[in-house]
C-alpha positions as CSV (number, residue, x, y, z in Angstrom):
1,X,0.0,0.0,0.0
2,X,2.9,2.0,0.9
3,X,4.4,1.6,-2.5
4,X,1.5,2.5,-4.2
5,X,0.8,5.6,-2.6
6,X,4.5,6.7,-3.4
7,X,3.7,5.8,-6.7
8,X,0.5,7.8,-6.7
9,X,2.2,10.9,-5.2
10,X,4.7,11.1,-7.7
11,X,2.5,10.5,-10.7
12,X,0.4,13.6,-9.8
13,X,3.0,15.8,-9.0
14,X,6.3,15.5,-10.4
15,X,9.2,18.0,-9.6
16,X,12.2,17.8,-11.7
17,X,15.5,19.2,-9.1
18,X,19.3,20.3,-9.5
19,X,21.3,19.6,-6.5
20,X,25.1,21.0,-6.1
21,X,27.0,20.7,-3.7
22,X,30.1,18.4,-2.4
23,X,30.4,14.6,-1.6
24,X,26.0,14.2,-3.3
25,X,26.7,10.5,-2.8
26,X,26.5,11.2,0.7
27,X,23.2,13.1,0.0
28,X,22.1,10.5,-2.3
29,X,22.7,7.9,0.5
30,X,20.8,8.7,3.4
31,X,17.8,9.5,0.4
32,X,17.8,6.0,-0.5
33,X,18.1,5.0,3.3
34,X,15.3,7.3,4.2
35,X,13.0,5.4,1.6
36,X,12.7,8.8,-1.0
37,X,12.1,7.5,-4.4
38,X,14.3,9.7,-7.0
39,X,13.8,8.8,-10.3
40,X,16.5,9.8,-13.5
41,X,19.1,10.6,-10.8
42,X,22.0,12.3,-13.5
43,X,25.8,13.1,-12.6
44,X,25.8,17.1,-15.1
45,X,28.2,17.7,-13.3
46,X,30.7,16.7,-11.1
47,X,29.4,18.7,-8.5
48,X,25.7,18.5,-9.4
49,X,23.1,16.1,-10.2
50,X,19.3,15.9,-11.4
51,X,16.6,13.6,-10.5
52,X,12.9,13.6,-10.7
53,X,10.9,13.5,-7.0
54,X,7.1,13.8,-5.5
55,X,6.5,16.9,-3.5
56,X,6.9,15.3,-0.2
57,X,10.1,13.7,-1.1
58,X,11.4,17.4,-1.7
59,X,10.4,18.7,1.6
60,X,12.5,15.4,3.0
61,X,15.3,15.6,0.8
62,X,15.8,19.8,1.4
63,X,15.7,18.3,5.5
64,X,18.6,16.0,4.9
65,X,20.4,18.6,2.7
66,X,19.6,22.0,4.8
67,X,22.4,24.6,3.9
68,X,25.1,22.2,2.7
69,X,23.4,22.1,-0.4
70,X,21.6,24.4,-3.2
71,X,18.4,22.6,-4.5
72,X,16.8,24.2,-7.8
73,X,13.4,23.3,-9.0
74,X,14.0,23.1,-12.7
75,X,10.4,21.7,-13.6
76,X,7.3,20.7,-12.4
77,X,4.5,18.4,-13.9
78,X,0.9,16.7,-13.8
79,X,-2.0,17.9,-13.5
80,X,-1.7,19.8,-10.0
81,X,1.1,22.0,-11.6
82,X,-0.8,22.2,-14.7
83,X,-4.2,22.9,-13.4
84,X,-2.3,26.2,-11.2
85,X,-1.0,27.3,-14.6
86,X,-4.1,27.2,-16.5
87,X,-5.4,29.5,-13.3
88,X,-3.4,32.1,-13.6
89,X,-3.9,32.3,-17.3
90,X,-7.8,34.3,-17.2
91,X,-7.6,34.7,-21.1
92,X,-7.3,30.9,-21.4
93,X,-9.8,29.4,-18.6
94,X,-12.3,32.0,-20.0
95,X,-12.1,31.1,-23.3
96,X,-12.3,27.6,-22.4
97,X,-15.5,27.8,-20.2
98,X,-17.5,29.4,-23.6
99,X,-15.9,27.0,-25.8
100,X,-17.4,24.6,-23.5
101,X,-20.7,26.4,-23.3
102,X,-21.4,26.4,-26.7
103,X,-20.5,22.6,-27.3
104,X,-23.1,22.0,-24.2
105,X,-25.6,24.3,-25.7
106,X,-25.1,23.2,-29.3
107,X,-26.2,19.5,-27.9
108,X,-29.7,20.6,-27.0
109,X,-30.6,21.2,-31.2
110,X,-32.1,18.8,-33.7
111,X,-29.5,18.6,-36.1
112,X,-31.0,15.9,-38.8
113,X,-33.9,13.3,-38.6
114,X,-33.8,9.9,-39.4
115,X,-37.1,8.2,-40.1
116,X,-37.6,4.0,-40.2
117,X,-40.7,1.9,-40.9
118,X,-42.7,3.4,-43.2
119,X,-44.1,1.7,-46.3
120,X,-46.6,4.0,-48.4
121,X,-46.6,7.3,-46.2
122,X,-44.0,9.6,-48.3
123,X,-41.3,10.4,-46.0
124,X,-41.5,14.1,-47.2
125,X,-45.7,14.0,-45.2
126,X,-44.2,12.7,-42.0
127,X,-41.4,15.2,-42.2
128,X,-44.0,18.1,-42.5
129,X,-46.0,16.7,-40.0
130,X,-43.3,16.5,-37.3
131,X,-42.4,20.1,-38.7
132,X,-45.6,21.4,-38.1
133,X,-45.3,19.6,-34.2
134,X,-42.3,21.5,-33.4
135,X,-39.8,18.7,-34.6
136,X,-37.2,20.2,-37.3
137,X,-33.8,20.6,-38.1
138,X,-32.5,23.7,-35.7
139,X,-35.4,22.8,-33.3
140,X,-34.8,23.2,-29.5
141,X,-35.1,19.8,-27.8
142,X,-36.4,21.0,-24.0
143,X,-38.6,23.0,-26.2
144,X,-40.7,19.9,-27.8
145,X,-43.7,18.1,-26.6
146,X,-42.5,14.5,-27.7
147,X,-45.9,13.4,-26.6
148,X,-48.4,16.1,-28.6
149,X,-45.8,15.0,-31.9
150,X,-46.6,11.5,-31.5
151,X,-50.3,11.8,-31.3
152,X,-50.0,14.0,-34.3
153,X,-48.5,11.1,-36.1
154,X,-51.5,9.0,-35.1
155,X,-54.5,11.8,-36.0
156,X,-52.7,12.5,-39.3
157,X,-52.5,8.9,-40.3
158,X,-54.6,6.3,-39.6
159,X,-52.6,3.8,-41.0
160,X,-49.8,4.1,-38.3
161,X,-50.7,1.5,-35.5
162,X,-47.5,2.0,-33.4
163,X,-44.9,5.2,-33.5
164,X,-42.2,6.4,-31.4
165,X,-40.1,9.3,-31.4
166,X,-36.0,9.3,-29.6
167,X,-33.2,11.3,-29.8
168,X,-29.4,10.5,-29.5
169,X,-27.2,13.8,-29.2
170,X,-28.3,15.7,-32.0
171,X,-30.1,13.1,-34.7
172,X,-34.1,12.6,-34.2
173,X,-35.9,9.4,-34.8
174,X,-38.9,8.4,-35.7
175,X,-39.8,4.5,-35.3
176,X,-42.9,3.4,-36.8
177,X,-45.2,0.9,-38.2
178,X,-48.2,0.9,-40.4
179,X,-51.2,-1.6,-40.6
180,X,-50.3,-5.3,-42.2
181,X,-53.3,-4.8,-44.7
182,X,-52.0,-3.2,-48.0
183,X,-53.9,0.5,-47.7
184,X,-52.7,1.8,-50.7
185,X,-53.9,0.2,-53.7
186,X,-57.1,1.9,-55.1
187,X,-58.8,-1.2,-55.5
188,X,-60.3,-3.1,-53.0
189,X,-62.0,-7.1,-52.7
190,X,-65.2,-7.3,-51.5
191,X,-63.9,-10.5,-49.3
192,X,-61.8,-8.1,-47.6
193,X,-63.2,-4.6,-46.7
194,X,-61.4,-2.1,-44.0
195,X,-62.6,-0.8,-41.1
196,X,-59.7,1.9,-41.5
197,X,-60.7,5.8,-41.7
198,X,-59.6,9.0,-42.9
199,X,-60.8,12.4,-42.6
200,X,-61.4,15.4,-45.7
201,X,-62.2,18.9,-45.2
202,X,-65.6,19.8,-46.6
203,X,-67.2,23.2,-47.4
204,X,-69.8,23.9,-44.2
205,X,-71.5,26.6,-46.5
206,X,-71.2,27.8,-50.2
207,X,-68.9,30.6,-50.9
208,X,-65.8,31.9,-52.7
209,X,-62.7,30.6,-52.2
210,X,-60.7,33.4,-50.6
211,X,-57.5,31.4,-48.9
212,X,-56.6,28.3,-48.5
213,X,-53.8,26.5,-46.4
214,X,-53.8,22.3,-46.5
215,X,-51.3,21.7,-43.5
216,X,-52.1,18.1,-43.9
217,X,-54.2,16.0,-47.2
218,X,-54.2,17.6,-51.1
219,X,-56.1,21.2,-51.8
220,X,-59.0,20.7,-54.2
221,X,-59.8,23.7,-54.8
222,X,-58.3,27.3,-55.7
223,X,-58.5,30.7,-54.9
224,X,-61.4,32.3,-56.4
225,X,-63.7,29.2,-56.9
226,X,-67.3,28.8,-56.2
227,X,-67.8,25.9,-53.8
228,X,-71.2,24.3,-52.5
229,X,-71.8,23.4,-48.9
230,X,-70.2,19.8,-48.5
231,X,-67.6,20.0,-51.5
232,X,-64.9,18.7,-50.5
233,X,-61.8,21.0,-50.0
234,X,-59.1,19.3,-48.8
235,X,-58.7,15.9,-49.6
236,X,-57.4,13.2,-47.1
237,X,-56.7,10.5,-50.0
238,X,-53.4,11.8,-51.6
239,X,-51.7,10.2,-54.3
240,X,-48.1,9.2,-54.5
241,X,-47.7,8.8,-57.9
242,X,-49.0,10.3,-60.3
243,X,-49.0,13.5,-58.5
244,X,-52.2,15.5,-59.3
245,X,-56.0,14.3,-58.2
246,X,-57.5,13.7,-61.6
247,X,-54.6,11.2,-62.5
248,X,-55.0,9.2,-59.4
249,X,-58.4,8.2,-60.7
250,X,-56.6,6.5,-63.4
251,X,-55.1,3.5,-60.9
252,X,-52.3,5.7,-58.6
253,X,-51.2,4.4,-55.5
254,X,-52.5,6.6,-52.7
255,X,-52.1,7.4,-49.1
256,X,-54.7,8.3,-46.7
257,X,-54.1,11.1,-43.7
258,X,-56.5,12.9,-41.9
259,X,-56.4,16.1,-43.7
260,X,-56.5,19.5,-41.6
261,X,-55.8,23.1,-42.7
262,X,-57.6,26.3,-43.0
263,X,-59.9,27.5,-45.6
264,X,-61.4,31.1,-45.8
265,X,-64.2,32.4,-47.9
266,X,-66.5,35.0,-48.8
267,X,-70.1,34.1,-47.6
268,X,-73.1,36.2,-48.7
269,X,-76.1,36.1,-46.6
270,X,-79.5,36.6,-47.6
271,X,-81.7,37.4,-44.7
272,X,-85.1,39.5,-43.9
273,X,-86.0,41.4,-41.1
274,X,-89.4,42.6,-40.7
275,X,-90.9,45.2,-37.5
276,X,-93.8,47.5,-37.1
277,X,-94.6,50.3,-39.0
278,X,-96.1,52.6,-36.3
279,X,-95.0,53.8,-33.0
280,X,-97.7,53.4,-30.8
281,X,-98.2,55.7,-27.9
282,X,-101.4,57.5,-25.9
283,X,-102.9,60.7,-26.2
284,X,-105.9,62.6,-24.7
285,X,-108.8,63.7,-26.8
286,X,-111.9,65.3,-25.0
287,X,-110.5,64.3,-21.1
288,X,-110.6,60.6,-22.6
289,X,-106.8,58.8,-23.4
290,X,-107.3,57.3,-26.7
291,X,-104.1,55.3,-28.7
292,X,-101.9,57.2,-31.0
293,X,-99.9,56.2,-33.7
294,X,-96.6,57.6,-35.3
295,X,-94.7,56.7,-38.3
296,X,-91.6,55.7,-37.8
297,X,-88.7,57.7,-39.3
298,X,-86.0,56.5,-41.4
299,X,-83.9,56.8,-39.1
300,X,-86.1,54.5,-36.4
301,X,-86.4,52.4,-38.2
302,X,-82.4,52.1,-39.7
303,X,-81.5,51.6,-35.8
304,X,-84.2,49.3,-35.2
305,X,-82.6,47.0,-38.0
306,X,-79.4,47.1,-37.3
307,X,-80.4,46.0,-33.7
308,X,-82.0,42.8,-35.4
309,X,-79.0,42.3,-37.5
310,X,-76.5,42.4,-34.3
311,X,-78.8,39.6,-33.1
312,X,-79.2,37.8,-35.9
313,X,-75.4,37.5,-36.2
314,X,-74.5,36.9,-33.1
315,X,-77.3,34.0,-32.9
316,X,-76.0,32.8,-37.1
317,X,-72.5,33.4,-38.0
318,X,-69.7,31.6,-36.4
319,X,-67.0,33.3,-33.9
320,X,-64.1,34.0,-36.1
321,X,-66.6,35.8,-38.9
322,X,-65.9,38.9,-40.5
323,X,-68.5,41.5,-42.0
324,X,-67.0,42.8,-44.9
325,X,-70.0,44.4,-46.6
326,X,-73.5,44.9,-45.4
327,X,-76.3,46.4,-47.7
328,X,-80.1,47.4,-46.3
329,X,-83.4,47.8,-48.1
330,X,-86.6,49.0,-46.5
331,X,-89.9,48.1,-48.2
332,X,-93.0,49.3,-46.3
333,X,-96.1,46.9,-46.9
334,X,-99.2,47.8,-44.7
335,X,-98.1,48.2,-40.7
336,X,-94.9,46.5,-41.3
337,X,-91.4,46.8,-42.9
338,X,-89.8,44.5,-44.1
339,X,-85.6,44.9,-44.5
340,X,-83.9,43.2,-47.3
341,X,-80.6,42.6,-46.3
342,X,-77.6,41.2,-48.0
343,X,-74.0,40.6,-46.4
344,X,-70.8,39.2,-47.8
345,X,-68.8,37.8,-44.6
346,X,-65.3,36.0,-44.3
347,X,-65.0,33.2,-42.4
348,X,-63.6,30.0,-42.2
349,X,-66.2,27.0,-43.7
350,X,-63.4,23.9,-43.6
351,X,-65.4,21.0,-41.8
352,X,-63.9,17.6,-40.8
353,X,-66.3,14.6,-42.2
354,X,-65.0,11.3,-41.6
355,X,-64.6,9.1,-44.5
356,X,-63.8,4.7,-44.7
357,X,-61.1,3.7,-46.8
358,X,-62.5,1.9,-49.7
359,X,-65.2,4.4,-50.6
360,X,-65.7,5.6,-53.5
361,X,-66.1,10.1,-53.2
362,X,-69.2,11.0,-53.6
363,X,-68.0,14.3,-53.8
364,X,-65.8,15.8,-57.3
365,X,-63.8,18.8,-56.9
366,X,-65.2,21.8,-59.3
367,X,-62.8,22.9,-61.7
């Protein structure tokens, strides 16, 4: 144990020494005798020697020595020494700690993704879908809900029966596997039908096409375009090859996702408002109260309406609607007036109806 410990000492702190003086072989002799270990003892000179020594056989050796000898400390090594010099050097430890910073901190981003398991889902939709889930390359990693991006996966496609998402350092993965039944060929035996689903985005009311986003699924329709309540918008059955909708109907191999996005259009409305004619009121004739009527103005009645139309609306037109142009006609017809009223609202109409793989679409897209 003894041994080792020596060994130990001088391995962590090694002190490299000139002593000069007369008769060293006396010196060196009651070192030995006392037990110091002196490594690379060297006659220079033939009044001086070097060795190599631990830091507590120094303090021994400059006992034995006292003033009949001069000791020099030429060098010192191992990490004590080393660590002391790196101290006193700010510029260095400094520059270290932020190069060391930055290689910690650079660990934390998504540097590539690597996906495995997937058969007929294009690589390129799962890659948007975990892009649209936070996952991407340059993406924080305490930053991601790994959960919410695997549920996504899931939703989006309802072919996936089993995903997982890791990391290692810097590279994402995605693990995943798809239903054993082939999905992807159009047609379909009647001997073995699916119980698999898929979503489209249908038109809740008729309207022009305004904008259109498809985060997941294939865009139907355009900008501009005149759709019908329950076209379908945004297609969940997407083709891999060919690449456009109308060629898929000639025998393409398609995917199915659960298509979501947003779709915005102008709506017009159509709507009539009817109230009363006449104010009534009371008046006194002869000492006797008797009723009394009063036109209303134009301007009665304008605020009367558009007291009905905040009602209406509030009661008819979704949350996120916008009134871009309003338009009133007043008809009078006997004790009542009827208002005509047209509006052109934006809003968004995109609907989720569910649909069974191996259906044929009702539904054609409007070109």
């Amino acid at each position: 144990m003894g041994e080792a410990l020596r060994r130990l000492n001088f391995y962590s702190h090694r002190i490299h020494i000139k002593v000069e003086g007369f008769r060293l072989e006396r010196l060196l002799d009651q070192a030995l005798k006392a037990g110091l270990d002196l490594k690379a003892v060297r006659m220079t000179e033939d009044n001086a020697l070097t060795c190599w020594l631990s830091r507590e056989d120094l303090k021994r050796l400059r006992h034995f020595a006292k003033s009949a000898y001069r000791i020099t400390v030429l060098q010192q090594s191992g990490p004590v020494p080393q660590a002391k010099s790196i101290l006193q050097r700010p510029a260095f430890v400094i520059g270290f700690v932020l190069a060391l910073t930055f290689v910690i901190w650079q660990s934390f981003f998504v540097r590539s993704i690597e996906i495995s398991g997937y058969r007929g889902i294009p690589e390129e939709a799962l890659l948007r879908c975990l892009q649209e889930n936070g996952i991407r390359k340059g993406a924080c990693r305490p930053d991601i809900d790994w959960e919410a991006a695997e549920q996504a996966i899931y939703d989006t496609f309802p072919q996936v029966t089993w995903a997982k998402l890791a990391y290692k350092g810097q590279k994402v993965y995605l693990y995943l596997s798809e239903t054993d039944r082939d999905l992807y060929q159009k047609e379909e035996t009647a001997d073995a039908p699916t119980q698999q689903v898929y979503t489209d985005l249908v038109a809740s009311c008729s309207g022009y096409i305004q904008t259109i986003y498809p985060y997941s699924g294939l865009a139907l329709v355009e900008e501009g375009d005149y759709v019908k309540k329950g076209q379908i918008l945004i297609t969940g059955k997407v083709p891999i090859e060919p690449t456009t909708y109308d060629e898929e109907s000639e025998g393409g191999r398609i995917y199915f996702v659960n298509a979501k996005g947003e779709v915005w259009a102008r709506v017009p409305y159509y709507v009539t408002l009817r109230q009363e004619r006449y104010l009534w009121g009371e008046k006194t004739e002869n000492g006797k109260i008797v009723a009394d009527r009063a036109e209303k103005t134009e301007d009665q009645a304008k605020r009367r309406a558009e007291q009905q139309l905040r009602l209406w609306t509030a009661e008819n037109l979704p949350e996120n609607a916008e009134i871009l142009k309003k338009s009133l006609k007043f008809t009078r017809n006997g004790n009542i007036i009827e208002v005509s009223v047209l509006l052109e609202v934006r809003q968004q109409i995109a609907a989720q109806q569910e649909e069974q793989i191996g259906e044929t679409d009702t539904d054609t897209p409007d070109h």
